[in-house]
C-alpha positions as CSV (number, residue, x, y, z in Angstrom):
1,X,0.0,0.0,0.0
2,X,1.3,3.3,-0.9
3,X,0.3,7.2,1.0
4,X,1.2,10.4,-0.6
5,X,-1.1,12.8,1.6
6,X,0.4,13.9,4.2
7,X,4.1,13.6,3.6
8,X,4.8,16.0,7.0
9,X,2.3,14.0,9.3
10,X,3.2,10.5,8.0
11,X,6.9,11.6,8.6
12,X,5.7,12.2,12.2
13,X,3.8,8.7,12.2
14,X,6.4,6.8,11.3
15,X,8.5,8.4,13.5
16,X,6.6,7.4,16.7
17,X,5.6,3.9,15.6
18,X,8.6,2.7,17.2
19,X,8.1,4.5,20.4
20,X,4.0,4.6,20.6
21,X,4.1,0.7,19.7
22,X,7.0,-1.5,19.5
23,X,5.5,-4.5,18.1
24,X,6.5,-4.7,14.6
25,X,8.8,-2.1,13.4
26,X,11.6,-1.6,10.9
27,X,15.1,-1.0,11.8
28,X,15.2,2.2,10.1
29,X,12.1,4.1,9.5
30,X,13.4,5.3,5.9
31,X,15.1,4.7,3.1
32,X,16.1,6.5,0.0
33,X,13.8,7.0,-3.2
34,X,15.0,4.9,-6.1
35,X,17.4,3.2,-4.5
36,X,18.1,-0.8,-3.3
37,X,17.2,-0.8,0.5
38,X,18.0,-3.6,3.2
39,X,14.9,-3.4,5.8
40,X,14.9,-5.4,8.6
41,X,11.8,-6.4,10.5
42,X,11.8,-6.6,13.6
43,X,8.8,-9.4,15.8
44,X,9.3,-8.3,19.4
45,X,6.6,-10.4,20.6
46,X,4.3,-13.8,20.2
47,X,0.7,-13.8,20.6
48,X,-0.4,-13.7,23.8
49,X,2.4,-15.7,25.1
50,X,2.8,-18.3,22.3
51,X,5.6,-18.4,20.2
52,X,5.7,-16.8,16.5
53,X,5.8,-19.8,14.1
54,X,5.4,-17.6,11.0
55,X,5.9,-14.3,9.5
56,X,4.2,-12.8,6.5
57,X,5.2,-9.5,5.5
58,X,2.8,-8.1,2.4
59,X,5.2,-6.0,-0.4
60,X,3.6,-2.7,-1.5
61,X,3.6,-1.9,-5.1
62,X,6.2,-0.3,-6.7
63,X,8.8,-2.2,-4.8
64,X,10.8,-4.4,-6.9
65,X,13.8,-6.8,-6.8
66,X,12.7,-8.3,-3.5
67,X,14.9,-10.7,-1.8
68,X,14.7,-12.3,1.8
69,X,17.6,-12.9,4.0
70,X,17.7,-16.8,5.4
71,X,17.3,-16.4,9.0
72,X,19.2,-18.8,11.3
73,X,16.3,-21.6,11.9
74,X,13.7,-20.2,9.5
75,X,13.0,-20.6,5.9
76,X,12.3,-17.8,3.8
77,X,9.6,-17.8,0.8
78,X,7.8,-15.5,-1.9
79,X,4.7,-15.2,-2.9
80,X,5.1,-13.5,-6.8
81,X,2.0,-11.3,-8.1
82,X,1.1,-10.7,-11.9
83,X,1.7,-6.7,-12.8
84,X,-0.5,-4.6,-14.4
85,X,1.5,-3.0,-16.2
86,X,5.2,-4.6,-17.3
87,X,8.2,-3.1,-16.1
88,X,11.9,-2.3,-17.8
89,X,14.8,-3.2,-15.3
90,X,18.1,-3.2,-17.1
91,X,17.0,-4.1,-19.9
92,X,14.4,-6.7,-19.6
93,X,10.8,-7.1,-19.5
94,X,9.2,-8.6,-15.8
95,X,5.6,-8.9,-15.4
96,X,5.8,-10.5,-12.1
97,X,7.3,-9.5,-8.5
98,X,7.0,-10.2,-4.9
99,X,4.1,-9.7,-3.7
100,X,4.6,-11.3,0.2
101,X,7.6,-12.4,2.3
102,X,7.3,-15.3,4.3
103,X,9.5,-16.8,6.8
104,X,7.9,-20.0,8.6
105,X,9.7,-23.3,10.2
106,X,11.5,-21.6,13.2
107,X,10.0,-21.3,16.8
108,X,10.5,-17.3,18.1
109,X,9.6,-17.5,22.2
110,X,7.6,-14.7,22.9
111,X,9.9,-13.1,25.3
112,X,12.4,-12.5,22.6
113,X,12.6,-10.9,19.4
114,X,14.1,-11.4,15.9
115,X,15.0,-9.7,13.0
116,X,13.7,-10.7,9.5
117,X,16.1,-8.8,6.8
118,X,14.6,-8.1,2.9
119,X,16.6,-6.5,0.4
120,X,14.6,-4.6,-1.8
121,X,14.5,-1.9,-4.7
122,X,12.4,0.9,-3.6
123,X,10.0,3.1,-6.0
124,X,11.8,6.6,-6.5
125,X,8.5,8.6,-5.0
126,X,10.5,10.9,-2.3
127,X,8.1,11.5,0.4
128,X,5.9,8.8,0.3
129,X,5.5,6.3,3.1
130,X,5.0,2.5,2.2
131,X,3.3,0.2,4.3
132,X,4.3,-3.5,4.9
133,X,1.3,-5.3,6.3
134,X,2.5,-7.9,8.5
135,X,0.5,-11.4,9.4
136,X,2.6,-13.2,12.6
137,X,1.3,-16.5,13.3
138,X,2.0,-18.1,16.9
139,X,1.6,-22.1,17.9
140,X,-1.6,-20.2,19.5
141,X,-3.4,-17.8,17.6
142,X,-2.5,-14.6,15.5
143,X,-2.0,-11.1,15.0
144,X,-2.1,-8.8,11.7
145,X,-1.0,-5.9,11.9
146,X,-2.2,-4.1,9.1
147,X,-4.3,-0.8,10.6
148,X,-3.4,2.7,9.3
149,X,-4.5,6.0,10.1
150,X,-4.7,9.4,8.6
151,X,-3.5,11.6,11.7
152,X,-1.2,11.4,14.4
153,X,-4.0,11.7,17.1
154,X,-5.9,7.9,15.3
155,X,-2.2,6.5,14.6
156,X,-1.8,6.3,18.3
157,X,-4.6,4.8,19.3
158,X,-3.9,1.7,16.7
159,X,-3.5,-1.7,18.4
160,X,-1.4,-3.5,15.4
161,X,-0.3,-0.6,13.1
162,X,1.6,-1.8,10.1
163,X,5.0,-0.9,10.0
164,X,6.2,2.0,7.2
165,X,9.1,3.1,5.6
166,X,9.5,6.4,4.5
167,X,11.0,7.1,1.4
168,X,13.3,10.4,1.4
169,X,15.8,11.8,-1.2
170,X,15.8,10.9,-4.8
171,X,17.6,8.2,-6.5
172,X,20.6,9.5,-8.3
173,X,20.6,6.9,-10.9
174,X,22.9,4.7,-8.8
175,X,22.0,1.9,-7.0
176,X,24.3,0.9,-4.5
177,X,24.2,-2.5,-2.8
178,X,23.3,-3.7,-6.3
């Protein structure tokens, strides 16, 4: 999912997600326009007390060259979605990417956390924060976190906010970490 209202407030809101709600949160809250981008998301809880078991993470469009990191005791998957319209990178024609990250086999006990890295390309749309819906299945039970909000004043009263990335800067036809 992808905002462009806003570009001030959603600044702010991502901002605080990690301090109003450290559930699920990236390890930077931005990254620059255009450019490749490692993200790492970070499960700091199970669900209710039972251990995460799986982690879905839902790629917004306009995010391309998607690749998981293998985390110690997990295996990492992708889901790939049809585009509407083709796209040109170096040279060639895709009509697929990533549409979902998913990391499933290990056991995360809910009084510790993991990280859960993806490399990506991001779109080069300065100011615009991208949301990464999450689904975090535990041995018992479940937890999406996939609410947004339009202000600062609704963003904090959201029980399982899904966790942005800003995108700043423009790309400057580079793309390091290539």
């Amino acid at each position: 999912m992808r905002f462009t209202k806003r570009a001030l407030l959603t600044t702010l809101i991502v901002s605080v997600s990690t301090q109003v709600s450290a559930h699920v949160t990236f390890d930077a809250p931005s990254a620059k326009a255009g450019q490749f981008h490692v993200a790492g998301l970070r499960i700091f809880h199970g669900c209710d007390g039972s251990p995460t078991i799986k982690v879905t993470m839902e790629i917004p469009d306009g995010v391309t060259r998607v690749k998981p990191r293998a985390a110690a005791g997990w295996t990492a998957s992708v889901a790939m979605k049809k585009l509407e319209t083709p796209l040109m990178l170096h040279g060639e024609e895709i009509s697929e990417t990533v549409g979902a990250v998913t990391w499933e086999g290990g056991s995360l006990p809910d009084a510790a956390y993991e990280q859960f890295d993806v490399h990506m390309m991001m779109p080069d749309a300065p100011g615009t924060a991208l949301g990464f819906p999450v689904h975090q299945t535990c041995d018992v039970g479940s937890l999406d976190w996939d609410e947004t909000a339009q202000d600062i004043e609704a963003f904090q009263s959201l029980t399982h906010p899904t966790p942005f990335i800003m995108l700043d800067g423009g790309s400057s036809g580079e793309h390091p970490n290539h």
